[in-house]
N, C-alpha and C positions, 0 to 999 in steps of 0.2 A: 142683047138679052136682058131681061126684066130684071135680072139681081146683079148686074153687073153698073155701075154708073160712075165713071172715074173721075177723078180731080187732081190739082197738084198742089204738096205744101213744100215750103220752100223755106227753111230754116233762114236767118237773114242777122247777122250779126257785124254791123261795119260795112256794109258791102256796095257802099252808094254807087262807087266809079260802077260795078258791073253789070247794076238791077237795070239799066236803063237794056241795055243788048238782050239781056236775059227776059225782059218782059215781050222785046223784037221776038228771040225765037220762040215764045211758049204761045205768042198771038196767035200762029194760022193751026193750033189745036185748038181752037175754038170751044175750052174746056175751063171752067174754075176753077182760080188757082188763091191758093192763100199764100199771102207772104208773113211770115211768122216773125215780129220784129222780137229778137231776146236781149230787150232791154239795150238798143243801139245809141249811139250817141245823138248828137242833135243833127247833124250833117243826113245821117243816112233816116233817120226816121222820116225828116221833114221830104227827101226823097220817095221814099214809100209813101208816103200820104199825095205827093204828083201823081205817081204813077195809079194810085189807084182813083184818083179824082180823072186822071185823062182814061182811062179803060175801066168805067164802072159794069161796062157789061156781065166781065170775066174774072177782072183782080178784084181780090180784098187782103186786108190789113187783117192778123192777130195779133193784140200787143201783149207781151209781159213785160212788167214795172220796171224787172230786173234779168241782168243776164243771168241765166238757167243754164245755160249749153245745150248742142245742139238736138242732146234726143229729148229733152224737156220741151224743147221749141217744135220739135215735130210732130210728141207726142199733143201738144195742145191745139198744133194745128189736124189734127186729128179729129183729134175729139169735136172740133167747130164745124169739119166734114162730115161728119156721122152725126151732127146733128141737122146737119141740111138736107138729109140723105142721099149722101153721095156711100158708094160701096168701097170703093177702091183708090187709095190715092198713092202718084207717082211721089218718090221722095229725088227731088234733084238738088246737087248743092248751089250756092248762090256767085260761087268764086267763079263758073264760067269752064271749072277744070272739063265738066262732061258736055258736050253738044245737046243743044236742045232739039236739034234734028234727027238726032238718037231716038225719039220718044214715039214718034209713031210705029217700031220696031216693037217697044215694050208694050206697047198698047194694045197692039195684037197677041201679043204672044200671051199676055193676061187675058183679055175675052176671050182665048182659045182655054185655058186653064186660071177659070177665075178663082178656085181652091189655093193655090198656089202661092205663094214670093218668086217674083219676077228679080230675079237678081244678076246684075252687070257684073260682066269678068273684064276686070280693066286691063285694053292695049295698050301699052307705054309707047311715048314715041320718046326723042332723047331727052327732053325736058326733065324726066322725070329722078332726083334725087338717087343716086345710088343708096343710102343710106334707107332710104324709103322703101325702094324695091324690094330692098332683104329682107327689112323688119317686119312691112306685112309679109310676104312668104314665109317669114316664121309663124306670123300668126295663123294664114291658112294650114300649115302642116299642124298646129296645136288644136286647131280645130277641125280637122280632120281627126284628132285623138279625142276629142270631147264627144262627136258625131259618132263614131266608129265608123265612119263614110266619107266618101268621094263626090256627096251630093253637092254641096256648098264649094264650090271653085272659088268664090272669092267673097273672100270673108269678110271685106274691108268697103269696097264699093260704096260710093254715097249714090250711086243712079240704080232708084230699085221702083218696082209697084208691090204694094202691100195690099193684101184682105185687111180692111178696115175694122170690122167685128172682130176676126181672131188676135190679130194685133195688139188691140182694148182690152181685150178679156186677158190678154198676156199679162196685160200691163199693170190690171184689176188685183192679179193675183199677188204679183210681186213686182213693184213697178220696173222696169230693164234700166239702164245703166240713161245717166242725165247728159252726159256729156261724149269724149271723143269716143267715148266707149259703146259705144249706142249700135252704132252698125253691125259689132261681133254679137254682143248680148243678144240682142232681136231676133237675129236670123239663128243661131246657132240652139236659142230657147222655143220658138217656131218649129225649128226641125224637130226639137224633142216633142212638141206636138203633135206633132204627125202632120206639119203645113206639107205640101211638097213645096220643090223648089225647081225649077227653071231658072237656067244662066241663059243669059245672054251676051256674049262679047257685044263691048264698045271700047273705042277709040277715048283716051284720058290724057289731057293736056296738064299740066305745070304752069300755068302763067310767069312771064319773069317779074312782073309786076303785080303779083297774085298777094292775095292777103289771109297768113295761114294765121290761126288763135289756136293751132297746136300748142299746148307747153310742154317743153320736154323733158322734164322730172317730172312736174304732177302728173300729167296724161300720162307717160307710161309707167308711173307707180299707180293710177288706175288701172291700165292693164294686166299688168302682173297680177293685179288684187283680182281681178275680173275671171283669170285664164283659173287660178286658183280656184276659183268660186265654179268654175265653169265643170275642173275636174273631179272637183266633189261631187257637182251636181250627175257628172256623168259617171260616178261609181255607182253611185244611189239608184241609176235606171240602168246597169249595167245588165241587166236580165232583159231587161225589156229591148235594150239596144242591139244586144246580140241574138235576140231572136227576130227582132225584125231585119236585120243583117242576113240570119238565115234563110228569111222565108221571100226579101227581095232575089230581082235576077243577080245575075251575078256581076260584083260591085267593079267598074272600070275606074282606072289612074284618071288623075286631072286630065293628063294629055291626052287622052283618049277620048274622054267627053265628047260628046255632039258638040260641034262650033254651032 
């Protein structure tokens, strides 16, 4: 379709050992991909600059001077999309956690609902941190209180497709959160938009050799500060939330969602 034109930005902080596999899977979608370097060290930059000197077709490089974190890095690789005009870009992380065989799944389900946030409800296999599992589950239950809804299954997902323009305009107004914060802020200020949302289950791995840049005081005294901000915001459209709560079909549990 004519307004529909996707791409992928790929936030990339440290990530040298992985970019090489990750550029293997994103090759046969024979689609433009930015790799957003946030301010990486010398090891992983000089990587990014191979990869995109050997696949000039398709890769390109966005640098920032300095690390930002990763929604500053997506958010920029954004904006270098909409300037190419491309409509729609996939968000995948760079660690390898999400399959890039995943994407021709998201990719339809976008040109079917190009309005939309394409958003991943991640299947754990054992890899994945007890500690982890709980903490986002709190967080989708807390935003499921911020939404008044069941829309958003997973609130946390770094494997999503975005409307490019609403996204910007989000971002224009009040910029969404820079760092590990990014994933809830976006989607859960999106939804107050009136974006819809589409889940889509995927399959999310744990590398044992993965390389997390979670901190785990500052990031989650940004989320605290964020969930906060989040509940303010949603007292403030609390008229608005519960009448469009009224006037959709009637709201079904996570578990019951369309797989």
């Amino acid at each position: 379709m004519s307004d529909w034109r996707p791409c992928v930005v790929v936030p990339v902080f440290d990530h040298a050992e992985t970019l090489p596999a990750l550029a293997d899977g994103l090759a046969p979608l024979a689609i433009a991909c930015w790799l957003v370097d946030d301010g990486s060290a010398a090891p992983c930059a000089a990587r990014i600059d191979e990869l995109v000197a050997a696949h000039p077709a398709w890769l390109r490089c966005e640098r920032l001077p300095v690390n930002q974190g990763k929604g500053a890095a997506f958010i920029a690789g954004l904006r270098a999309a909409a300037a190419a005009g491309y409509t729609h870009a996939v968000q995948i992380d760079a660690d390898l956690q999400h399959d890039p065989r995943e994407l021709p799944r998201f990719l339809d389900a976008s040109r079917a609902a190009p309005r939309a946030v394409i958003s991943g409800v991640a299947r754990y296999d054992a890899s994945v941190p007890r500690i982890r599992f709980y903490g986002r589950y709190l967080t989708h239950v807390l935003v499921w209180i911020h939404t008044l809804s069941f829309a958003i299954r997973d609130s946390m997902c770094g494997l999503r497709v975005y409307p490019i323009a609403a996204t910007l305009a989000l971002d224009a107004r009040r910029p969404v959160g820079r760092r590990m914060q990014f994933d809830t802020d976006v989607i859960v200020r999106l939804h107050w938009d009136g974006v819809p949302v589409v889940n889509v289950d995927t399959p999310v791995t744990y590398p044992a050799d993965g390389v997390s840049h979670f901190d785990l005081w500052r990031d989650n005294l940004r989320m605290i500060g964020l969930h906060l901000r989040l509940l303010a915001g949603m007292v403030v459209r609390l008229p608005t939330l519960l009448r469009r709560h009224r006037d959709a079909p009637a709201a079904r549990s996570p578990s019951s969602a369309a797989r």
